[in-house]
C-alpha positions in Angstrom: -24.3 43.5 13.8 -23.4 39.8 15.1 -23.8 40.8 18.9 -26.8 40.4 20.9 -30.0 42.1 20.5 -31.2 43.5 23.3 -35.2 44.7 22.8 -38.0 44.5 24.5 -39.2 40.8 24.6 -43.1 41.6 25.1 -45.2 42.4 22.7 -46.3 45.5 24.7 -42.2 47.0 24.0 -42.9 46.3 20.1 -46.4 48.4 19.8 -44.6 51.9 19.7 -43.3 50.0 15.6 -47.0 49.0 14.8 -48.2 52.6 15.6 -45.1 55.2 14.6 -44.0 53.4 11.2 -47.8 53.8 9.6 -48.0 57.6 11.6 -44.5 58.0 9.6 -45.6 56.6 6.5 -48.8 58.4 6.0 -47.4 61.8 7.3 -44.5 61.8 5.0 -46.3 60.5 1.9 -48.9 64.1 2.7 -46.1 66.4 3.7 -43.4 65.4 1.0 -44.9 63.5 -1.8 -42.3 61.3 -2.4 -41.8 59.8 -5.5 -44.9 61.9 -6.5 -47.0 59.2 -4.9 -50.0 61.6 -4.6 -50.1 61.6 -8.5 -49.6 57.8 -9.0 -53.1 57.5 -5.9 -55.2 59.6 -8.1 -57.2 56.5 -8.8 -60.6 55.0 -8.6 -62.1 58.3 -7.8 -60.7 58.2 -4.3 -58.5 60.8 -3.5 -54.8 60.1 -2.4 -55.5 60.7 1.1 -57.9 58.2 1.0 -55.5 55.8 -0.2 -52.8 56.1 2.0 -54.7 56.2 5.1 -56.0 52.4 3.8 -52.1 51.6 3.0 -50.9 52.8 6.3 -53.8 50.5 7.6 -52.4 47.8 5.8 -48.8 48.5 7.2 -50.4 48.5 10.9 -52.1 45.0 10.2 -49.0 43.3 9.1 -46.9 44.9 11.7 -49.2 43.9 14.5 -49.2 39.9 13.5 -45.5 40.1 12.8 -44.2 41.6 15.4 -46.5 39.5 17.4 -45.0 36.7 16.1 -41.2 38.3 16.1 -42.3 38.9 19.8 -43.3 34.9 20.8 -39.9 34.0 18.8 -37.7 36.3 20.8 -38.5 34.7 24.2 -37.0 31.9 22.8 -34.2 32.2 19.9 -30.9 34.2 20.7 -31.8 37.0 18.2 -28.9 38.8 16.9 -28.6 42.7 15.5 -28.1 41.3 11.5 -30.8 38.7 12.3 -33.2 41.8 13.4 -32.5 43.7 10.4 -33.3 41.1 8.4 -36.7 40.6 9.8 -37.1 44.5 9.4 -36.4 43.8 5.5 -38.8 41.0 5.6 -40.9 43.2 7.1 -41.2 45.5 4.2 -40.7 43.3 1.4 -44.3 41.5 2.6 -46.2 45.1 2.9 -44.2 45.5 -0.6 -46.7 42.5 -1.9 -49.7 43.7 -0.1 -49.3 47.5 -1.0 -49.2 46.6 -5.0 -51.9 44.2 -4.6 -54.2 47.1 -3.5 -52.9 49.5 -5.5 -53.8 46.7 -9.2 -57.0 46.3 -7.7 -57.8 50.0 -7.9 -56.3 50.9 -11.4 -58.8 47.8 -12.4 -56.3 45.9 -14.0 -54.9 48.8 -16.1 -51.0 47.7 -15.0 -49.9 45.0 -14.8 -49.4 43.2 -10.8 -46.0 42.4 -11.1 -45.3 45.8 -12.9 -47.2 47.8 -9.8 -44.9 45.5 -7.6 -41.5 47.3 -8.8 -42.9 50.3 -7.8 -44.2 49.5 -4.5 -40.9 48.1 -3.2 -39.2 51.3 -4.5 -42.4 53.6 -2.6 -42.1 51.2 0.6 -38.3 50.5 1.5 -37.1 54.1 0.5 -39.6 55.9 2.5 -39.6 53.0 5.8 -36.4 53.0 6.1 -36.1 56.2 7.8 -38.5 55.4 10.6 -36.4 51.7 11.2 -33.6 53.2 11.4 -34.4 55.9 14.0 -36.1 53.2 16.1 -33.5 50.9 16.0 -30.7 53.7 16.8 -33.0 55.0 19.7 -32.9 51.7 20.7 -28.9 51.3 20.5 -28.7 54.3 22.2 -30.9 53.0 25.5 -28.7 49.9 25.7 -25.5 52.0 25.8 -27.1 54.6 28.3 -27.8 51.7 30.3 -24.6 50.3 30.2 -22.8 53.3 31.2 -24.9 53.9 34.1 -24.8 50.0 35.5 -23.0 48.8 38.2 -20.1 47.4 37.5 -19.7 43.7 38.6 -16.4 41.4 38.0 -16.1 39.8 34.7 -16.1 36.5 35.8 -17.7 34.8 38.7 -15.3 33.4 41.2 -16.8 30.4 43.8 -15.4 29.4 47.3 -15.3 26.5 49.2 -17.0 26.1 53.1 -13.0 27.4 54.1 -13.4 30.8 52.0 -10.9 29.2 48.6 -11.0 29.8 45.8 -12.1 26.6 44.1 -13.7 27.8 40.3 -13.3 31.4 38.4 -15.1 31.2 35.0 -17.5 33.6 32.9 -20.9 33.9 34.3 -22.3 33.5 30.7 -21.0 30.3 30.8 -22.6 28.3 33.8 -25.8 26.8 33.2 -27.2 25.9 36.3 -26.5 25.1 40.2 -27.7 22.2 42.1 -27.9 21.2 46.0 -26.4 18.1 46.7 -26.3 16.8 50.3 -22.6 19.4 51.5 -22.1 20.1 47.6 -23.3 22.2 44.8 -23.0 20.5 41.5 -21.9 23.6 39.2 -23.1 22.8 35.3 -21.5 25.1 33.1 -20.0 25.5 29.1 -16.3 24.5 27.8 -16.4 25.0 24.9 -18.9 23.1 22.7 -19.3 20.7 26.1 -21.2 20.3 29.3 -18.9 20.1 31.9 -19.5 19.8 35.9 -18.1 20.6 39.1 -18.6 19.7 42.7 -17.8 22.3 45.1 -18.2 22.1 48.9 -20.7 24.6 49.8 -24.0 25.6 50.6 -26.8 27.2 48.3 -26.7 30.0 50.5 -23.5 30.2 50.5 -23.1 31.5 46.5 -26.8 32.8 46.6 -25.2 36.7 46.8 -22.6 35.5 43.9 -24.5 34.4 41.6 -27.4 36.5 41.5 -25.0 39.6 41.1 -23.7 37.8 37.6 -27.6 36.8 36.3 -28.5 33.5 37.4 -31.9 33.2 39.2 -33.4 30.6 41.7 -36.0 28.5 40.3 -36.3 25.8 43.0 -35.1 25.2 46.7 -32.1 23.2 45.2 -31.4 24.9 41.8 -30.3 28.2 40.3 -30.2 28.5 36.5 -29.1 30.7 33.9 -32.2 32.1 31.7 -29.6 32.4 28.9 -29.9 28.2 28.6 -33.4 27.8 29.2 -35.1 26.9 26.1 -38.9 26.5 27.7 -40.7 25.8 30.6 -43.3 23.1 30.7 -46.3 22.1 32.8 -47.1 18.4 33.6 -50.6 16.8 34.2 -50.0 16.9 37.9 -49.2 20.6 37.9 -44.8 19.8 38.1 -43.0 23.2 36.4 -39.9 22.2 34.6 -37.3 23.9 32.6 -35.9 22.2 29.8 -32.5 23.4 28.8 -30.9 23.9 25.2 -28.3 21.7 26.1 -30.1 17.8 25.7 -27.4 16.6 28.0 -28.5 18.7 31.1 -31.5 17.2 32.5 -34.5 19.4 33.3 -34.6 21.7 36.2 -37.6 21.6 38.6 -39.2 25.1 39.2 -41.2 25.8 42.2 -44.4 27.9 41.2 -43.1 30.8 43.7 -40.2 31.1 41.2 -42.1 30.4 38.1 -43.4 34.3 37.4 -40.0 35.6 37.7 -38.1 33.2 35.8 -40.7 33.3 32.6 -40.7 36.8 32.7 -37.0 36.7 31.8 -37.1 34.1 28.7 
């Protein structure tokens, strides 16, 4: 539950919850009649099927803004599994308010709202919980499939001076950025809580192959970066692309506009 989450970051890869919880919800409330929900609809002289095709309507509207908004958040914020299955909850618990709204509105005030409530968060988490929890396991199973059929690369990412040594071996989630500098490349990268830096005699070219094997990306003629540290990319009157790091003590990173599309397309 604390390890990264690893989802779809567009908001194309979330539109398979805002169609397939509803489908799930209004299917199962016809076929099973949980709860005996179709009794407990037999209001306002609509018919239950009437009713929960509006409430799977509902569900569809509040899935499409939040995971619109879960979506825009993702691209930014280090989501992890617990912190996912919390927004899932909150998910539910805000159709839970919207559901027994509708519902008090068509029993005309016969119940009272908060009364309908306690029965709409039983009705919504016990019967959405199944569909959550076979997307998110589908989902845990892709990322393992994908694991096992990646290409292995070293753990950590080893760099070499002009004369082939061995000059720096650390962990590839740990290095922030790479800069040209005249015969050096300044490596930026994480020790514990600090921003530490090393100058190594070499060429760009010369730890291009390296680096992109371990996830790092060129944004500029002089710089590589880590998308893992980028925390946005900004635009300037004059047009200038920068990325501005999560680390305040790392000054921003230039990007050239033929780098631009593939390094926001990772964030």
């Amino acid at each position: 539950m604390n390890t990264q989450l690893r989802i779809g970051k567009t908001y194309r890869s979330q539109l398979s919850y805002v169609v397939l919880i509803p489908a799930f919800f209004v299917g199962f409330c016809f076929l099973y009649n949980p709860f005996d929900m179709q009794a407990y609809y037999q209001v306002g002289g609509m018919g239950f099927g009437f009713h929960f095709v509006i409430l799977a309507t509902i569900l569809m509207a509040i899935l499409a803004l939040t995971r619109l908004i879960f979506s825009a958040l993702y691209k930014h914020i280090p989501f992890k599994w617990w912190h996912y299955t919390v927004w899932c909850f909150g998910e539910v618990f805000v159709y839970s308010f919207f559901m027994a709204l509708y519902t008090t509105l068509f029993y005309n005030g016969q119940y009272n709202y908060f009364t309908v409530l306690s029965h709409c968060f039983k009705f919504a988490y016990l019967i959405l919980l199944y569909p959550y929890l076979y997307l998110i396991l589908i989902q845990i199973i892709l990322n393992k499939d994908k694991d096992l059929n990646a290409e292995p690369v070293e753990t950590l990412v080893k760099f070499y001076d002009e004369h082939k040594r061995l000059k720096l071996t650390i962990a590839p989630a740990a290095v922030i950025s790479i800069q040209a500098d005249s015969n050096y490349v300044i490596i930026r990268y994480m020790d514990a809580d600090r921003v530490k830096k090393f100058m190594l005699r070499a060429s760009m070219k010369s730890v291009e192959n390296t680096v992109a094997q371990h996830g790092l990306v060129r944004c500029h003629r002089s710089y590589f970066v880590n998308p893992r540290f980028v925390k946005l990319l900004s635009k300037n009157r004059e047009g200038m692309i920068t990325a501005e790091l999560l680390h305040p003590e790392v000054p921003a990173i230039p990007v050239s506009k033929q780098f631009y599309k593939r390094l926001s397309e990772l964030l």
